[in-house]
C-alpha positions as CSV (number, residue, x, y, z in Angstrom):
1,X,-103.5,-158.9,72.9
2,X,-103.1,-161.5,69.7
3,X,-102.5,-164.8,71.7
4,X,-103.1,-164.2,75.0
5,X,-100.0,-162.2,76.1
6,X,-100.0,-158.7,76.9
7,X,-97.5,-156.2,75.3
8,X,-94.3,-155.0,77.2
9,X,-92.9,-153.5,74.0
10,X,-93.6,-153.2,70.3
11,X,-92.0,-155.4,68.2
12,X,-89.5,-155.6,65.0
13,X,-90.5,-157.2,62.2
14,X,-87.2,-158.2,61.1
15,X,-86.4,-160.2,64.3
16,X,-88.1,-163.9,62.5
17,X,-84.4,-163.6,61.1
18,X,-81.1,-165.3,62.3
19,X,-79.7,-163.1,64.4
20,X,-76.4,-163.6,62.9
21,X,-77.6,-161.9,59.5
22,X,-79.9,-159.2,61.3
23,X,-78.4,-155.6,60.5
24,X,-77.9,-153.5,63.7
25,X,-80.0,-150.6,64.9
26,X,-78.5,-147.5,64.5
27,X,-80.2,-146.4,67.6
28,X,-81.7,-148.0,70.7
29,X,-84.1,-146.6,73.4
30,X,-83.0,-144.8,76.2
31,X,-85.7,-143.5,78.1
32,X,-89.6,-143.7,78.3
33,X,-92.1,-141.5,80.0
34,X,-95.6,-142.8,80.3
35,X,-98.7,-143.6,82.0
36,X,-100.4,-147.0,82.5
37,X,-103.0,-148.4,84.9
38,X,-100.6,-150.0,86.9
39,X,-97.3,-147.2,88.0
40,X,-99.4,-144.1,86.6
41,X,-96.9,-141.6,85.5
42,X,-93.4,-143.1,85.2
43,X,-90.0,-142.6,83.4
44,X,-88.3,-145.7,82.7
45,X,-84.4,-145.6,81.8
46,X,-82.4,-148.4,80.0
47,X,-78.8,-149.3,80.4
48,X,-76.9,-151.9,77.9
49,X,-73.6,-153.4,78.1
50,X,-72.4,-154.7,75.2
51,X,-75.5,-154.0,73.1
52,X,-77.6,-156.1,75.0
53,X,-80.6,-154.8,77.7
54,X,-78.8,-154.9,81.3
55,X,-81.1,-152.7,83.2
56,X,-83.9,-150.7,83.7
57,X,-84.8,-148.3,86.1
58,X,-88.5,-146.8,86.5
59,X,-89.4,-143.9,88.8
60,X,-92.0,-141.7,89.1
61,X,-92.1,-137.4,88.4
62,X,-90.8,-137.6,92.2
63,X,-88.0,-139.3,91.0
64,X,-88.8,-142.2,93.5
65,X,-88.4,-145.4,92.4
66,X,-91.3,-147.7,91.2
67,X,-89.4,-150.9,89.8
68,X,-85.8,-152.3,89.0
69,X,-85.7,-154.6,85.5
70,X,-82.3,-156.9,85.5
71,X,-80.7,-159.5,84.0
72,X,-79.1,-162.7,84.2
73,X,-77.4,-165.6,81.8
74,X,-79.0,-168.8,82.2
75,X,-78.0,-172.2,80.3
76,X,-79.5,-171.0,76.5
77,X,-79.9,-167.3,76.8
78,X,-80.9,-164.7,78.5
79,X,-84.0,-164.0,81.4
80,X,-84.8,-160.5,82.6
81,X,-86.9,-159.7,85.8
82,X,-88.9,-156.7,86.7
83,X,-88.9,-155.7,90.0
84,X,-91.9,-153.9,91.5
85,X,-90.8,-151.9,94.9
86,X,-93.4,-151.4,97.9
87,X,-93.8,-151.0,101.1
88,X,-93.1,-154.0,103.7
89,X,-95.5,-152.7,106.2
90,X,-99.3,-152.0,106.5
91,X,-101.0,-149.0,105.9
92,X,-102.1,-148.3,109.7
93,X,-98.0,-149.0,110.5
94,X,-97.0,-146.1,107.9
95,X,-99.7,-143.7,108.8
96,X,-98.0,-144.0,112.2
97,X,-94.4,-142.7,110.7
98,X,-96.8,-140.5,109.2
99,X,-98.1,-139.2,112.3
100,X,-94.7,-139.2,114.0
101,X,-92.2,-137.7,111.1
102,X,-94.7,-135.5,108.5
103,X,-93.7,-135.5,104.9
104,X,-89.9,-137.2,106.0
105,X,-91.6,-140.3,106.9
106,X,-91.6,-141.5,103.4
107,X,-87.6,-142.1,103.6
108,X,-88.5,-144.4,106.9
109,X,-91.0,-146.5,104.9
110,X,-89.3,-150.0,104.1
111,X,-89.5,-151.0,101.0
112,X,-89.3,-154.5,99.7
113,X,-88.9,-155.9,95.8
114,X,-91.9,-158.1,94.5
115,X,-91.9,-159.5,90.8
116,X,-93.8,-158.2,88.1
117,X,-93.0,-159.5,85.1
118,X,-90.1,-161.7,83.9
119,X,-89.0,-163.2,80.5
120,X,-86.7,-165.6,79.5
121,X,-85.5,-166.1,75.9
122,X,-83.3,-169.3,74.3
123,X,-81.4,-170.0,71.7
124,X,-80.0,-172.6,69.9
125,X,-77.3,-171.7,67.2
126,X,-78.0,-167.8,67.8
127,X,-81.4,-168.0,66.5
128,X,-84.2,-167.7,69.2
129,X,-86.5,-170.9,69.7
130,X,-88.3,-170.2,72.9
131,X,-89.9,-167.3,75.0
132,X,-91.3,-167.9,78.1
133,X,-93.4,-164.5,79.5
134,X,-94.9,-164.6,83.1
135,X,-96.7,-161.8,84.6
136,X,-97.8,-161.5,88.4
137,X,-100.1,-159.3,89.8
138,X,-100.3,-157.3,93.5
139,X,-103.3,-158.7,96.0
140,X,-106.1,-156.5,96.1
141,X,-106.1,-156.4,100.0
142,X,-102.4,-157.0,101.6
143,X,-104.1,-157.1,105.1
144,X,-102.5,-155.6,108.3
145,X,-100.9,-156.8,111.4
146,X,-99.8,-160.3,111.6
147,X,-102.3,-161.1,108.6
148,X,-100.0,-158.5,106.5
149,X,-99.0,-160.1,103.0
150,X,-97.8,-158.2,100.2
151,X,-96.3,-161.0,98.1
152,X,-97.8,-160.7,94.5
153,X,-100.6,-163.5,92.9
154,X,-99.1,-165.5,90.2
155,X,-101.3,-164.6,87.3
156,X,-100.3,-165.9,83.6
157,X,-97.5,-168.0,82.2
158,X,-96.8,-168.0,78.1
159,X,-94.8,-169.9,76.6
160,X,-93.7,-169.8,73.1
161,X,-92.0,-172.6,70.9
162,X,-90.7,-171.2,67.6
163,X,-90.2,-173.4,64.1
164,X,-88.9,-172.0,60.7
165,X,-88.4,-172.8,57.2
166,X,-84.9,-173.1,55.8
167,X,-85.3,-169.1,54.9
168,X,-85.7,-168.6,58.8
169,X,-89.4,-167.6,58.1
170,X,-91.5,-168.4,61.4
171,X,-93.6,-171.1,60.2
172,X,-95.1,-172.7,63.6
173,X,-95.5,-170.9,67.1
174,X,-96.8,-173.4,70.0
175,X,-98.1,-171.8,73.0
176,X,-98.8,-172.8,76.1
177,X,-100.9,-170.5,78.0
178,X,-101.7,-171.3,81.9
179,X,-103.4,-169.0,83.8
180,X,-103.4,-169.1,87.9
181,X,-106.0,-169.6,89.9
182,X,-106.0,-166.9,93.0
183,X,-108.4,-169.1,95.3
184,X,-105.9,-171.9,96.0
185,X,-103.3,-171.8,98.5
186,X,-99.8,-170.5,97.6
187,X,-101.2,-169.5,94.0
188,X,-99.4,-172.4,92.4
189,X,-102.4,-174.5,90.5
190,X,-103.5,-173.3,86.7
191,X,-105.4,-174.0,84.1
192,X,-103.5,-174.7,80.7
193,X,-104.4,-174.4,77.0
194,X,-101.6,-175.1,74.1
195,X,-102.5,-173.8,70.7
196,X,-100.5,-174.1,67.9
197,X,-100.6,-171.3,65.0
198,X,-99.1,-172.1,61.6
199,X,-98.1,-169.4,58.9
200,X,-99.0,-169.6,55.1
201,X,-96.2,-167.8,53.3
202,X,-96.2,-166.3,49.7
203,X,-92.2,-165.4,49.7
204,X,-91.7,-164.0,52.8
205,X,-95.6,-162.3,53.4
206,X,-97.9,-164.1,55.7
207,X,-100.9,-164.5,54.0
208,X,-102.6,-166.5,56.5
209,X,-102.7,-168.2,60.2
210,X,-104.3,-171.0,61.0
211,X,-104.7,-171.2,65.2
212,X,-105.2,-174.6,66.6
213,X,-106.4,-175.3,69.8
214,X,-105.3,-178.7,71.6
215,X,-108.5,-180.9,72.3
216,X,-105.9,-182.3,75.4
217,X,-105.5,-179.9,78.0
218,X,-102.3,-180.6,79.5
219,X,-101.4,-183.0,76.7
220,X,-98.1,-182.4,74.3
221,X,-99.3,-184.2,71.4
222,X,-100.9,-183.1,68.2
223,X,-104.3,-183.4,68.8
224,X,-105.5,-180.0,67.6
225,X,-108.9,-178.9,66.1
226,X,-108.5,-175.9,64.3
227,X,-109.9,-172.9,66.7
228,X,-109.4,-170.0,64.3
229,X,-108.2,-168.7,61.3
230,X,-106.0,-165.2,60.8
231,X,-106.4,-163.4,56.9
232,X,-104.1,-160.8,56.1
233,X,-104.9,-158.4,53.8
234,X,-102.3,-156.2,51.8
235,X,-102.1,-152.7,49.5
236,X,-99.0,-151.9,47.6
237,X,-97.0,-154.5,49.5
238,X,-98.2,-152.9,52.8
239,X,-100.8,-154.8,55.8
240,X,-103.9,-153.2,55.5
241,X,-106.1,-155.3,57.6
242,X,-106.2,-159.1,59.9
243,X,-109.6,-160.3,60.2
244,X,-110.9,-163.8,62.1
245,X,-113.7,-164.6,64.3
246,X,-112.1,-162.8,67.7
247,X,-109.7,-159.6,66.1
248,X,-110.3,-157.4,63.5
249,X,-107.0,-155.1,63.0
250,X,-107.3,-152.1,60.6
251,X,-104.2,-149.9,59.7
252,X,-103.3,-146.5,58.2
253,X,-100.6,-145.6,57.0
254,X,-98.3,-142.8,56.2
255,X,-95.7,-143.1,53.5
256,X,-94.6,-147.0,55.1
257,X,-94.9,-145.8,58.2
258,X,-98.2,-147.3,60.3
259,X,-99.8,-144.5,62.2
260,X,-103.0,-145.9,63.5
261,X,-104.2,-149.5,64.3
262,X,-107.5,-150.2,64.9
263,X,-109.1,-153.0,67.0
264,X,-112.4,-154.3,67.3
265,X,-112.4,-152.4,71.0
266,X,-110.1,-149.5,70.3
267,X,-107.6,-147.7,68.1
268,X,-103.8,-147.0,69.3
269,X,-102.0,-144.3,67.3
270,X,-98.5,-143.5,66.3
271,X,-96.0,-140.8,66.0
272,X,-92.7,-140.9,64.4
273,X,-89.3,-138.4,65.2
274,X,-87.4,-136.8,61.8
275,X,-85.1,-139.8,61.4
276,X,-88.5,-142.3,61.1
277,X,-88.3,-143.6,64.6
278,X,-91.3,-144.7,66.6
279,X,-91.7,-141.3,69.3
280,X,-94.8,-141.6,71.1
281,X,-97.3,-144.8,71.2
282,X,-100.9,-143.5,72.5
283,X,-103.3,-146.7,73.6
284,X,-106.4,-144.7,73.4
285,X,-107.9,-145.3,76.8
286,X,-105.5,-142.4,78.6
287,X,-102.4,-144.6,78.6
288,X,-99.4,-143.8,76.4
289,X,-95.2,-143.9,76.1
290,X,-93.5,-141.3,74.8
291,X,-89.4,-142.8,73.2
292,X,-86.0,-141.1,73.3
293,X,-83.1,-142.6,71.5
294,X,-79.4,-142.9,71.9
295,X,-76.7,-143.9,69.6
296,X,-76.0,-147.8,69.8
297,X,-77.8,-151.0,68.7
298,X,-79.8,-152.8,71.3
299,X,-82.6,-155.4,71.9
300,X,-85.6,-154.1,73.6
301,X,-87.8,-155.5,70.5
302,X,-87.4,-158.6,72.5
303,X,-90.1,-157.9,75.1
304,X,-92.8,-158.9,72.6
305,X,-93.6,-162.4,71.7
306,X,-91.2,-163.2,68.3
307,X,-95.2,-164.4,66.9
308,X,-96.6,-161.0,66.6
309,X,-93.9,-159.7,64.7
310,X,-96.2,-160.9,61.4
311,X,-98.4,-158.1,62.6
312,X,-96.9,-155.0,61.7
313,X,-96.7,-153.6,64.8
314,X,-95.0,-149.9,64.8
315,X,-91.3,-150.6,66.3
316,X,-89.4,-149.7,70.0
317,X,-85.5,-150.6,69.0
């Protein structure tokens, strides 16, 4: 986490272009087996029309299905939704089909969709200007009888407002960050903070970033003290290391391909197939995702905040 979003996907760090002048992939991901804290073992599938992200499916090794991703135009782009699926009754209701059916009780269980995680990207003139990333999270107890509620807790909104120079370098990111608070009724109340980071450039290398942090909470104006500041170290044209008070990033290399970054509270390898693409991402704490590619260009680089494209981070087409 670089500015207080999590990672859906790795990013591409040619995407800080217009999109007009961005060369196509050559391939685009079609599948990804994994494991996280949240599904355990999964396979997720992608489908595209027209080269853009329409779907996703994610099941588990029982080939039963976890979570639905789609998609939708709005007014300036695009906004994708993921879709967890669960059960609509309580635990004592489906150890009762249980008890009634055996194992075929699990096809009697309803199941009901609860969002996860959605994103919505704009545009203005084809070049992206905003991302807006809001994760939700399931309730620790869901209760039973007439106390039964499985709707998920509002948990984290970010929102990103993208500036560049007349190179389309990204030159300023503003964030707005507003995280929920789970005590209050209906989960809508948050607490916000806007930061705004601003790139030095030597050509197109970031060099530095300065992160400002607004002294006005839920303000819009440009009162900002300067919170922290990013250094970016290079070898042979290639990131070597970003250093500031909070994150410390260390990276390895082989040939120009990153194969190991280390934080300040853990290390996530890579792997690459034989035509250089990004196969396996392991996280180091027993969570991984393992890529297989298809023929076609696609956009799944845009789960990841357009920001952390300055740091290097390995590639999922």
């Amino acid at each position: 986490m670089l500015l207080g979003a999590g990672l859906f996907a790795c990013s591409d760090s040619d995407d800080d272009l217009d999109v007009k002048d961005s060369p196509k992939n050559k391939f685009r991901v079609k599948e990804i087996t994994g494991r996280n804290a949240h599904w355990g073992e999964y396979v997720m599938n992608m489908v595209y029309y027209e080269e853009t992200l329409d779907s996703v499916v994610v099941r588990d090794h029982a080939n039963d299905k976890l979570a639905v991703m789609t998609s939708s135009g709005t007014d300036n782009g695009l906004k994708y939704s993921l879709n967890d699926y669960i059960p609509n009754i309580d635990a004592d209701s489906i150890q009762k089909l249980y008890d009634k059916y055996g194992s075929l009780a699990k096809d009697s269980i309803p199941l009901i969709a609860r969002e996860l995680f959605s994103l919505s990207n704009e545009y203005k003139n084809e070049i992206l200007v905003a991302q807006t990333f809001v994760y939700n999270k399931a309730r620790e107890d869901v209760g039973s009888g007439k106390n039964f509620n499985n709707k998920y807790l509002k948990n984290k909104r970010v929102r990103y407002l993208y500036e560049y120079d007349d190179r389309a370098n990204l030159i300023i990111c503003r964030v707005l960050e507003d995280m929920y608070k789970k005590e209050i009724k209906d989960n809508e109340e948050f607490d916000r903070l806007i930061y705004k980071a601003a790139f030095d450039l030597n050509g197109n290398m970031v060099t530095s970033m300065n992160l400002y942090l607004s002294d006005d909470t839920y303000g819009s104006g440009e009162d900002y003290r300067l919170h922290d500041t990013y250094s970016f170290s290079y070898s042979s044209g290639l990131l070597t290391k970003v250093s500031c008070k909070t994150l410390n990033l260390e990276y390895q290399y082989s040939g120009e391909n990153v194969i190991s970054v280390r934080y300040t509270d853990g290390e996530r390898t890579y792997e690459y197939n034989s035509d250089g693409f990004l196969k396996r991402i392991d996280f180091g704490n027993g969570e991984y995702m393992e890529i297989k590619y298809e023929a076609g260009h696609g956009d799944f680089h845009l789960f990841t905040p357009l920001i952390e494209n300055s740091f290097n981070l390995p590639s999922i087409l």
